[in-house]
C-alpha positions as CSV (number, residue, x, y, z in Angstrom):
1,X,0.2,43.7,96.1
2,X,1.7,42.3,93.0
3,X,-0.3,41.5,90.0
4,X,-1.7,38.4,89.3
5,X,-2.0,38.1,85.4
6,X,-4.3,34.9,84.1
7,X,-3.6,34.7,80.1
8,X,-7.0,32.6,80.4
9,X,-9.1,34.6,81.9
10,X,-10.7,37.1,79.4
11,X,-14.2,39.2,80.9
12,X,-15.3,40.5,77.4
13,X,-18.4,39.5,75.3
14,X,-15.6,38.8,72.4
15,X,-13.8,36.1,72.1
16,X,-9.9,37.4,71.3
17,X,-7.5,35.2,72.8
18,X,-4.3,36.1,74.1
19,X,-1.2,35.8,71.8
20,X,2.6,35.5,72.3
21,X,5.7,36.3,70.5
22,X,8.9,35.3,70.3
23,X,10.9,38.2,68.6
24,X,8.0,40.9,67.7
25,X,4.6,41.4,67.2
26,X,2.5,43.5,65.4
27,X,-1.6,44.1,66.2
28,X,-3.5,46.2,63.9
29,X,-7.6,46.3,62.9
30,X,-6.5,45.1,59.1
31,X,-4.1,41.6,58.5
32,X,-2.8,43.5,55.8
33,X,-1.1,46.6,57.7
34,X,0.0,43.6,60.4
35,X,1.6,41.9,58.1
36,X,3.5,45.5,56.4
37,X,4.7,45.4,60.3
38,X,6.2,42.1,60.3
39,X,7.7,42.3,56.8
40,X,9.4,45.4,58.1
41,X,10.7,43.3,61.3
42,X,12.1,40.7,59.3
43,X,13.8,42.7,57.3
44,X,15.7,43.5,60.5
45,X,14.2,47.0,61.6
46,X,13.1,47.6,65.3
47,X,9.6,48.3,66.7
48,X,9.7,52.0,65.5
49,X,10.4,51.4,61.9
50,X,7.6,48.8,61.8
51,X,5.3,51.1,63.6
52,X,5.8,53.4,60.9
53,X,4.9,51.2,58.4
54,X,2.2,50.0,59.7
55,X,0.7,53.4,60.1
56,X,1.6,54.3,56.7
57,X,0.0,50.9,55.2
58,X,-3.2,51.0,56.9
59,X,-3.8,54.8,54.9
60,X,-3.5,52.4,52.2
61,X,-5.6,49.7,53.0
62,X,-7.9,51.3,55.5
63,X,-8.9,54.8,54.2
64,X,-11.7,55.3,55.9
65,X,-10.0,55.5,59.3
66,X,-6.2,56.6,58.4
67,X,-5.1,59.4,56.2
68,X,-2.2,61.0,54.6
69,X,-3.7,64.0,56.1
70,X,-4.3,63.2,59.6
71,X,-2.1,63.9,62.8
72,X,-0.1,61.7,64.8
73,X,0.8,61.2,68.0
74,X,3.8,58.7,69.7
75,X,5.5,57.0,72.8
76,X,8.3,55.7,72.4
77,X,10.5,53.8,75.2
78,X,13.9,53.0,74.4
79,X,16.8,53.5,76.2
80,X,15.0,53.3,79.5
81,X,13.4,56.6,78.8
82,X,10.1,57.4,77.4
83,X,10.2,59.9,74.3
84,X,6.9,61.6,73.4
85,X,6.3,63.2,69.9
86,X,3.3,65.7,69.4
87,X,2.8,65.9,65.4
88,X,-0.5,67.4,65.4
89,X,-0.9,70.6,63.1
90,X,-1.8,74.0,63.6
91,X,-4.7,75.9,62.1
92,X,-3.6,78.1,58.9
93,X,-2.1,81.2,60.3
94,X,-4.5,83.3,57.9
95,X,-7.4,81.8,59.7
96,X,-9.8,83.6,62.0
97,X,-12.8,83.9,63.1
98,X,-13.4,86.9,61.6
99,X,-12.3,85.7,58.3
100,X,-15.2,83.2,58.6
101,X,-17.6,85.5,59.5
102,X,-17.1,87.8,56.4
103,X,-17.7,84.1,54.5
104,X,-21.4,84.2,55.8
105,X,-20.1,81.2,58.5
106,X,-21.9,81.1,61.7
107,X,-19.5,78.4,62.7
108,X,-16.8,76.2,61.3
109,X,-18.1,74.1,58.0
110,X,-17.5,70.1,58.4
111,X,-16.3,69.5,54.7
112,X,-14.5,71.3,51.9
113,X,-11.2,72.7,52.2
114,X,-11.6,75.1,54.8
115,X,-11.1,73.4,58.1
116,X,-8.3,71.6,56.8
117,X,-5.4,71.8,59.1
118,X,-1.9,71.1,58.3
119,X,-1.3,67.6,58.1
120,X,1.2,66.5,61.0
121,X,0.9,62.7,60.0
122,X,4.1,62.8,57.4
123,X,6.3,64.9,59.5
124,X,5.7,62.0,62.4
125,X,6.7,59.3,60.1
126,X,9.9,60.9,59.4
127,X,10.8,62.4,62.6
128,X,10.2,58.8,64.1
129,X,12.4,57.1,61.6
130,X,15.5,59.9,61.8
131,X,15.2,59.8,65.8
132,X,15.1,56.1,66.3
133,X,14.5,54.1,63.1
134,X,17.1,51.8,62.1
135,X,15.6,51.1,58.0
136,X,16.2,53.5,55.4
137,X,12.9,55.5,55.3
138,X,12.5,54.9,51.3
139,X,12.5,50.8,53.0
140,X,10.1,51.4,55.8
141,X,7.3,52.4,52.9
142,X,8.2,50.1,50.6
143,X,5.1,48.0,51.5
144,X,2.4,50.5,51.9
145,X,3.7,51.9,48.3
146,X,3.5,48.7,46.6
147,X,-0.2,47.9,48.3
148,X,-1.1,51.6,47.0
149,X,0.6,50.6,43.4
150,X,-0.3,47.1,42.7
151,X,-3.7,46.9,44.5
152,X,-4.9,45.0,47.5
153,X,-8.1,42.9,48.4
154,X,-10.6,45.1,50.4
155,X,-11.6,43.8,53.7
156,X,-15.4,43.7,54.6
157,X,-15.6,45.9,57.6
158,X,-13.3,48.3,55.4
159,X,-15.4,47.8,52.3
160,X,-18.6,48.6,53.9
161,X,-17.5,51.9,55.7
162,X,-16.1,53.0,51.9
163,X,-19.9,52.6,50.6
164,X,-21.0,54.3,53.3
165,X,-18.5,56.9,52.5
166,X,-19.2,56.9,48.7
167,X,-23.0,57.8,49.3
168,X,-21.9,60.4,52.0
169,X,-19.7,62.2,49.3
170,X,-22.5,62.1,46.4
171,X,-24.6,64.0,48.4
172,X,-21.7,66.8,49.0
173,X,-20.2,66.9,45.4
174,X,-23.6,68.6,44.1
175,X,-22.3,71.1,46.5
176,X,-18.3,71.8,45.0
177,X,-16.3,70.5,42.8
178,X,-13.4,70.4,45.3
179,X,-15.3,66.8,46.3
180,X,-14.5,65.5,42.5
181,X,-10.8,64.7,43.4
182,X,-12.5,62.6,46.4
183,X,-13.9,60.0,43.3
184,X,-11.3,59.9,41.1
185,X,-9.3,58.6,43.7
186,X,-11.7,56.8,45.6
187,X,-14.3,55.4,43.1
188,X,-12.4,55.4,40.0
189,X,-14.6,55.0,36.7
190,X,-17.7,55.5,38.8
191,X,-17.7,52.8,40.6
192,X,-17.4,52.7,44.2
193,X,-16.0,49.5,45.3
194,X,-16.7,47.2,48.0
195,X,-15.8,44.4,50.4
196,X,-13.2,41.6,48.4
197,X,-13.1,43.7,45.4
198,X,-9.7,44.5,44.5
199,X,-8.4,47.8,44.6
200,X,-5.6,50.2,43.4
201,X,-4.6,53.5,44.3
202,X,-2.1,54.6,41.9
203,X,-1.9,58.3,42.7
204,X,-1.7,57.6,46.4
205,X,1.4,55.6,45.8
206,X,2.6,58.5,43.9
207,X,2.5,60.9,46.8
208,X,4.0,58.3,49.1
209,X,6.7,57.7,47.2
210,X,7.7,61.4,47.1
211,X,7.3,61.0,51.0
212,X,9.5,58.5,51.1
213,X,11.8,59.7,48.9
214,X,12.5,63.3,50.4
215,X,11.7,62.5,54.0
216,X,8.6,64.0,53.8
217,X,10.4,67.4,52.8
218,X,8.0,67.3,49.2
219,X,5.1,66.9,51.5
220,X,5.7,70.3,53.1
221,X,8.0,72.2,51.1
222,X,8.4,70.7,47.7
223,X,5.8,70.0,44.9
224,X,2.8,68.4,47.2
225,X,2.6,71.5,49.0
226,X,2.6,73.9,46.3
227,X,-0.4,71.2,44.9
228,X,-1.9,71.7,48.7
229,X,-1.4,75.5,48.1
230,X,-2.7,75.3,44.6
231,X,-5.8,73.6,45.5
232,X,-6.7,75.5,48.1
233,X,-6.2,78.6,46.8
234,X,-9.0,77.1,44.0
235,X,-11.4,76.2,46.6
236,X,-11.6,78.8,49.3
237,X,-9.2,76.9,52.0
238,X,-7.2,78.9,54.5
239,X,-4.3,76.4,54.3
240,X,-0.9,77.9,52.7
241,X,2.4,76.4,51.5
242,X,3.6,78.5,54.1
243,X,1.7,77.7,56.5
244,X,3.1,73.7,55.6
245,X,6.8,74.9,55.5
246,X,6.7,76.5,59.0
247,X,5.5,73.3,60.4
248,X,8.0,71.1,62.2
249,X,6.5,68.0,65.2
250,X,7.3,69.0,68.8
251,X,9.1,66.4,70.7
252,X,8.7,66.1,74.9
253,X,11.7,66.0,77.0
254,X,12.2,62.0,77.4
255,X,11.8,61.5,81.2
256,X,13.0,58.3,83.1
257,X,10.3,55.7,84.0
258,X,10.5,52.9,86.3
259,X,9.4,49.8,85.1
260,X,8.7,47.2,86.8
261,X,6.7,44.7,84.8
262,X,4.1,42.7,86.2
């Protein structure tokens, strides 16, 4: 039975109509990242390099889903083969359940420093861009570095989940101050801000650029991880610079996939 596709016929309560493109596309939740994408495309790289960017912009420009610190996950076909990349990090290796126990823990705490896992997100980026990217990596974060740098216009939906994130990190920070860092890069001055206020964030550009520049090598065995190791040392994490320089993404055997379209 072959597939009857009707670009007019849409079931949901929303209204999002069905778009075509020419030589590329890029769908995010945020115009800005989308529009990192298609700079990227322009510029000449291929669907990976602007994937990347994308991802890396909207950890700019949409915090409060997306993070330097997150994991990442990807399918790639190319080639006629489909490529899958499992970047997610482990636990610290000094870790246990023991160890959490002798801390008074009855089970894992939801903030501070100690469930912190090693970030797989950076080691994606790069591994993506090595493997298939055809941009310098340095190129491909070019435009979520100069978001980060020279400020952006906060959207609404973004804006209102980064209030509701401000008054959810008041509360914690009479708790530690391993949640101060959280405001000075997030609500700088004191002032949390919110939907169409503009917004810098100098510091994460800072650690992008060191991404970008070192193929995320700073990010897991340069300066940022000795700053990862410092801080957690200072606040009672588990999470070790060696635990960041062991850490390299798994890639899945590509496998060949028929496609036959629609």
């Amino acid at each position: 039975m072959k597939f009857q596709f009707d670009s007019l016929a849409y079931s949901y309560p929303s209204r999002r109509n069905v778009v075509y493109g020419k030589k590329g596309m890029v769908a995010t939740g945020n115009p800005l990242a989308a529009q990192a994408g298609l700079e990227i495309l322009k510029k000449g790289g291929n669907a990976i390099d602007a994937a990347i960017a994308t991802a890396v912009t909207l950890t700019v420009v949409e915090p409060t889903s997306n993070g330097i610190g997150g994991d990442a996950f990807a399918l790639v076909w190319t080639g006629g083969k489909l490529h899958g990349l499992n970047s997610s990090g482990p636990s610290p290796k000094s870790i246990s359940l023991e160890a959490l126990r002798e801390r008074g823990y009855t089970e894992m705490p939801e903030h501070g420093f100690i469930p912190v896992n090693v970030p797989g997100a950076p080691a994606a980026w790069a591994e993506l861009s090595k493997r298939f990217g055809k941009l310098p990596f340095e190129e491909v974060l070019e435009p979520a570095i100069r978001y980060a740098e020279e400020g952006f216009t906060l959207q609404p939906t973004v804006g209102a989940a980064w209030q509701g994130s401000y008054r959810g990190y008041d509360k914690l920070r009479k708790t530690g101050k391993e949640f101060e860092p959280w405001f000075e890069t997030f609500a700088p001055g004191g002032a949390c801000p919110g939907p169409g206020d503009y917004v810098t964030l100098k510091d994460h550009g800072k650690t992008l650029r060191k991404i970008a520049e070192t193929m995320a090598e700073d990010f897991y065995r340069g300066e940022l991880a000795q700053r990862i190791d410092d801080f957690s040392k200072e606040y009672g994490g588990f999470i070790s610079k060696e635990d960041l320089a062991d850490y390299y993404p798994e890639w899945v055997e590509p496998i060949s996939v028929e496609y036959r379209g629609y």
